[in-house]
C-alpha positions as CSV (number, residue, x, y, z in Angstrom):
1,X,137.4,50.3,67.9
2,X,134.1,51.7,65.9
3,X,132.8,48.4,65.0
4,X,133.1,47.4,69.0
5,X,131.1,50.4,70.2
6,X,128.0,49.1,67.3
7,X,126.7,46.9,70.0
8,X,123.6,47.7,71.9
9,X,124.9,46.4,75.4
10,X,126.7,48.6,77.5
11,X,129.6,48.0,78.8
12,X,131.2,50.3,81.4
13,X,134.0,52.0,82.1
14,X,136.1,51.5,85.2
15,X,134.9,53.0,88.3
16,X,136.5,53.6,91.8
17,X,132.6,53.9,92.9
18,X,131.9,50.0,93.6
19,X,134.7,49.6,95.7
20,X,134.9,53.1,97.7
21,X,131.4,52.1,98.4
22,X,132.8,48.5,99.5
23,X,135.2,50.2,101.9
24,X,131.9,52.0,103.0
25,X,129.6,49.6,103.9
26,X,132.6,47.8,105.8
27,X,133.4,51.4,107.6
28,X,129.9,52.0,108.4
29,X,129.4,48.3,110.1
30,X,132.2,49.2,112.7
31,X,130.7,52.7,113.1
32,X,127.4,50.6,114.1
33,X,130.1,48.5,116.3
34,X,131.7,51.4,118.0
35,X,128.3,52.9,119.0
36,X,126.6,49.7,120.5
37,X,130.1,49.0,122.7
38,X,131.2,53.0,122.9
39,X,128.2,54.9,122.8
40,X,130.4,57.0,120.3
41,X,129.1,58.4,117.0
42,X,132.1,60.3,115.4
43,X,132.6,56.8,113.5
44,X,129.6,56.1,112.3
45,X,128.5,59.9,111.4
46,X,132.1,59.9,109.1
47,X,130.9,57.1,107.6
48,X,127.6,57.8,106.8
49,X,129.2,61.2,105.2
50,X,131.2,59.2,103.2
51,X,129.2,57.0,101.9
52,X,126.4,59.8,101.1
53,X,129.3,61.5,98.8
54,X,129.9,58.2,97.5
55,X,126.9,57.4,96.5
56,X,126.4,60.4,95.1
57,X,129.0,60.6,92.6
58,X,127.9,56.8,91.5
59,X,124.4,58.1,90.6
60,X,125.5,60.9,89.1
61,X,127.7,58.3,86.6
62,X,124.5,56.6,86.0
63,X,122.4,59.3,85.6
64,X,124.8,60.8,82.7
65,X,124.6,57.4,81.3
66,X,121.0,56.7,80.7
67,X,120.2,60.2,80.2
68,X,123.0,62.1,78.3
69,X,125.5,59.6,76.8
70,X,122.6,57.0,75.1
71,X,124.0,54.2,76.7
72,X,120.6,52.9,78.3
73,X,119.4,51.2,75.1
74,X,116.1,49.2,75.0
75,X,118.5,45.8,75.4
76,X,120.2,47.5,78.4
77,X,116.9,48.6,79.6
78,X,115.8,44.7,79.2
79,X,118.7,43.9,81.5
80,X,118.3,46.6,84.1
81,X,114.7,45.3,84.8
82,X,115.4,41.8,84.9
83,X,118.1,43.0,87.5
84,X,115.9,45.0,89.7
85,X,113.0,42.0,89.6
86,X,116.3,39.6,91.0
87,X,117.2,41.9,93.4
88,X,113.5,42.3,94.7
89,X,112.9,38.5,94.6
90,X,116.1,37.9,96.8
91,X,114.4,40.6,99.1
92,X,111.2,38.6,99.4
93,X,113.4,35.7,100.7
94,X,115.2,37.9,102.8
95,X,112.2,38.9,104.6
96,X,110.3,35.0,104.3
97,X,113.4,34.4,107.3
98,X,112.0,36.9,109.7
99,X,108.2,35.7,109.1
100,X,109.2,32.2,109.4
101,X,111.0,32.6,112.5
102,X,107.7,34.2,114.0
103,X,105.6,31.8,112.8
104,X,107.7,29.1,114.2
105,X,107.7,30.6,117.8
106,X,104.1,32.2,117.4
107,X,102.9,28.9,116.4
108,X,105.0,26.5,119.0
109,X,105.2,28.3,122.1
110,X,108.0,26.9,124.6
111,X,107.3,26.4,128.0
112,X,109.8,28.8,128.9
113,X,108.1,31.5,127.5
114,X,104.9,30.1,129.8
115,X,103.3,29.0,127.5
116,X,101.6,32.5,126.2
117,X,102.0,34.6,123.2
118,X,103.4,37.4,124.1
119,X,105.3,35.9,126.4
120,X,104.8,36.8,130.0
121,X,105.7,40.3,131.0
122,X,105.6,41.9,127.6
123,X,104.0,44.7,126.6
124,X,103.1,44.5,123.3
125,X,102.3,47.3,121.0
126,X,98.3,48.0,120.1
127,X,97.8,47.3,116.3
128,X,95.3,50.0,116.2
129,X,97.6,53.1,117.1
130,X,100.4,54.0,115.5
131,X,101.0,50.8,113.4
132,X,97.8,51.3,112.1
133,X,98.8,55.1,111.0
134,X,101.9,53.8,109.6
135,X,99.7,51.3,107.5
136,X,97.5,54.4,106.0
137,X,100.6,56.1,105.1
138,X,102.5,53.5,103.1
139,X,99.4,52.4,101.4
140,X,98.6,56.6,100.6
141,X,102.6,56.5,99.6
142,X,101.3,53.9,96.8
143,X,98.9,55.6,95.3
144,X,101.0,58.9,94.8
145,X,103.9,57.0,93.6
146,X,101.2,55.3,91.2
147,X,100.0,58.6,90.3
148,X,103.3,60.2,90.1
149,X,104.3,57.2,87.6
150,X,100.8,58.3,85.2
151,X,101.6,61.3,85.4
152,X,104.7,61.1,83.9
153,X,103.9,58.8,81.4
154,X,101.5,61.6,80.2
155,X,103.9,64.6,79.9
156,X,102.4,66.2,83.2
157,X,105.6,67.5,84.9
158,X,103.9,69.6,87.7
159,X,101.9,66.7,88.4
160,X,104.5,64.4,89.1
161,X,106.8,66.3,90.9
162,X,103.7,67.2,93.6
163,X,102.7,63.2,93.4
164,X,106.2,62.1,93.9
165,X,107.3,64.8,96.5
166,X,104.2,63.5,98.6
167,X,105.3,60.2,98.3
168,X,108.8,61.2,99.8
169,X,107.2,63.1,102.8
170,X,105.1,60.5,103.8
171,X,108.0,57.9,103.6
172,X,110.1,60.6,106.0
173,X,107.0,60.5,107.9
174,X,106.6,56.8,108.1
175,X,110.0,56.4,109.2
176,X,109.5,60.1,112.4
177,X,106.3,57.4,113.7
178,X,108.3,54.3,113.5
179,X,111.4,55.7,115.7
180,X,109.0,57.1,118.0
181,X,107.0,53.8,118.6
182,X,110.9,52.4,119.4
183,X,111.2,55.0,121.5
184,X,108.3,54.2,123.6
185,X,108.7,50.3,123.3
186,X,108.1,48.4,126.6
187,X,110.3,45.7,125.6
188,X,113.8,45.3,124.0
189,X,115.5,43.5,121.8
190,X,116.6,41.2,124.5
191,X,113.4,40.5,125.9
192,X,112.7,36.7,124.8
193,X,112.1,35.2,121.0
194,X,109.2,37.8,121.1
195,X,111.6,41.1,120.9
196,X,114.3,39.5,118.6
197,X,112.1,38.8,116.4
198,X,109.5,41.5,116.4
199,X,112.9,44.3,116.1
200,X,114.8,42.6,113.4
201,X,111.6,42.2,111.0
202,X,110.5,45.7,111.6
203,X,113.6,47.2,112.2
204,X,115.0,45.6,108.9
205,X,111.6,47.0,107.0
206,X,112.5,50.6,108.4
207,X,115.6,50.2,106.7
208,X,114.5,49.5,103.6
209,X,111.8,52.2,103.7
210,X,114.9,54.8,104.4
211,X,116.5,53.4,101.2
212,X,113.3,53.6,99.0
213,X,112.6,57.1,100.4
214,X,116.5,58.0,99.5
215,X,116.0,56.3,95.9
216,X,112.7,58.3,96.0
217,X,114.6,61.4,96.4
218,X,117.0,61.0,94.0
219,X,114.2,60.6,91.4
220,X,112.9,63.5,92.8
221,X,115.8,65.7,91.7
222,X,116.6,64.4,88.7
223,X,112.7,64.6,87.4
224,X,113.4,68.7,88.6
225,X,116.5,68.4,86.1
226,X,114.4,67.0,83.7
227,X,116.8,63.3,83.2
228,X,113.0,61.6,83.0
229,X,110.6,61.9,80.1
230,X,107.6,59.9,78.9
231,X,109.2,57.0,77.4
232,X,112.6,56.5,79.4
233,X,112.5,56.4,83.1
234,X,113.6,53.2,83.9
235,X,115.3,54.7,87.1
236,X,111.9,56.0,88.5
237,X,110.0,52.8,87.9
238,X,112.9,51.0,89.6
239,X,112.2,53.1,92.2
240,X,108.2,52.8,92.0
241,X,108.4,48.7,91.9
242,X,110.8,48.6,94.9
243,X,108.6,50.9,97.3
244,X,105.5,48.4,96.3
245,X,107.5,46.0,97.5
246,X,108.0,47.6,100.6
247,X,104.3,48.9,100.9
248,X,103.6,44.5,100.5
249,X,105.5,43.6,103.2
250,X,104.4,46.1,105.8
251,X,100.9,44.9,105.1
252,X,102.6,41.5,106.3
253,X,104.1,42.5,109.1
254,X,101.1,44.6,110.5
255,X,99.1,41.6,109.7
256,X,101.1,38.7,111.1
257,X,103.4,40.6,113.8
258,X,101.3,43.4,115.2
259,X,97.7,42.0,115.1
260,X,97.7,38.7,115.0
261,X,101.0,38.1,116.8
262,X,100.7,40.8,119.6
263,X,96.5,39.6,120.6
């Protein structure tokens, strides 16, 4: 058994967390069902809870790993990156789908949509208001995650934790302006190829800004336990490269969908 355990990879234990988590994302899918039919949330809040408990005990596995049991070796490390560059290149395709079904309609409008873009009777949002807000916050989100990231490479703990919690209050923040601005929409989902379009590529962006903010947070408390030092922090740079990716494709989206797309 000694000579098995000589190996830098990692191979890991068995875990009920993958598959509690499963049952989770399934739950939490016909909590979404059960409000949109039922207008009832009891579902979907339980779900959410568990899933938040979930998740937490999953991180906290991980976080013992890297940090107190040794098992994030350099190789592992290797692997880990590779794995979050994947994940973030399948996102990127993810959200090319969206953009190209804009494109396509903002490029080739039907005559049933007479012929204009928007189409006729919608109302479309003013680049220059809120989305332009929600621009200057993600890209000032950047820069403090960038300096949180320095900051950290340099020992500077008080640093980091200010440049970091600023990153996570202006992702909260991002995410307050975007529900209002849904809030005060003049159109729906429903309303033509515009609205479908317009609430799935946005609406799917807000999600992923929620999860980068949550992975934001978790970073957050475990740089106040001190799990992160100068030369291993893999989990915060995961962190850092996703929430560029998400500060790239709002510049997209306020690009193609609000400016150019709403004129």
């Amino acid at each position: 058994m000694s000579n098995l355990l000589r190996h830098p990879f990692h191979l890991v234990d068995e875990s009920p967390w993958p598959l509690l988590a499963s049952f989770s994302g399934l739950g939490l899918t016909s909590g979404l069902l059960k409000w949109f039919h039922q207008n009832e949330f009891d579902l979907l809040l339980t779900r959410i809870l568990f899933l938040v408990l979930v998740s937490f005990q999953w991180w906290r596995d991980v976080s013992r790993e890297g940090s107190f049991m040794g098992y994030h070796t350099s190789i592992v490390e290797l692997g880990l990156r590779w794995g979050i560059i994947l994940f973030i290149v399948s996102e990127v395709f993810f959200f090319i789908s969206f953009f190209w079904a804009f494109f396509h309609r903002r490029l080739a409008v039907n005559i049933e949509l007479g012929n204009e873009w928007p189409p006729l009777g919608i109302l479309a949002f003013s680049p220059f208001g809120v989305p332009l807000l929600n621009t200057v916050i993600l890209l000032s989100s950047g820069v403090s995650v960038t300096w949180a990231h320095h900051r950290l490479i340099s020992g500077n703990h008080r640093q980091t934790k200010i440049s970091l919690g600023l990153t996570v209050f202006l992702g909260a923040y991002f995410t307050i302006l975007q529900g209002a601005e849904y809030y005060e929409a003049r159109f729906t989902f429903a309303d033509s190829v515009y609205g479908s379009t317009f609430f799935l590529a946005t609406g799917f962006h807000g999600i992923h800004v929620i999860i980068g903010t949550l992975f934001l947070t978790v970073c957050l408390i475990r740089l106040n336990a001190f799990n992160f030092s100068f030369s291993h922090h893999f989990g915060f740079e995961a962190a850092a490269w996703y929430w560029h990716f998400v500060d790239v494709v709002w510049l997209f989206l306020f690009v193609s969908i609000y400016w150019w797309g709403g004129a």
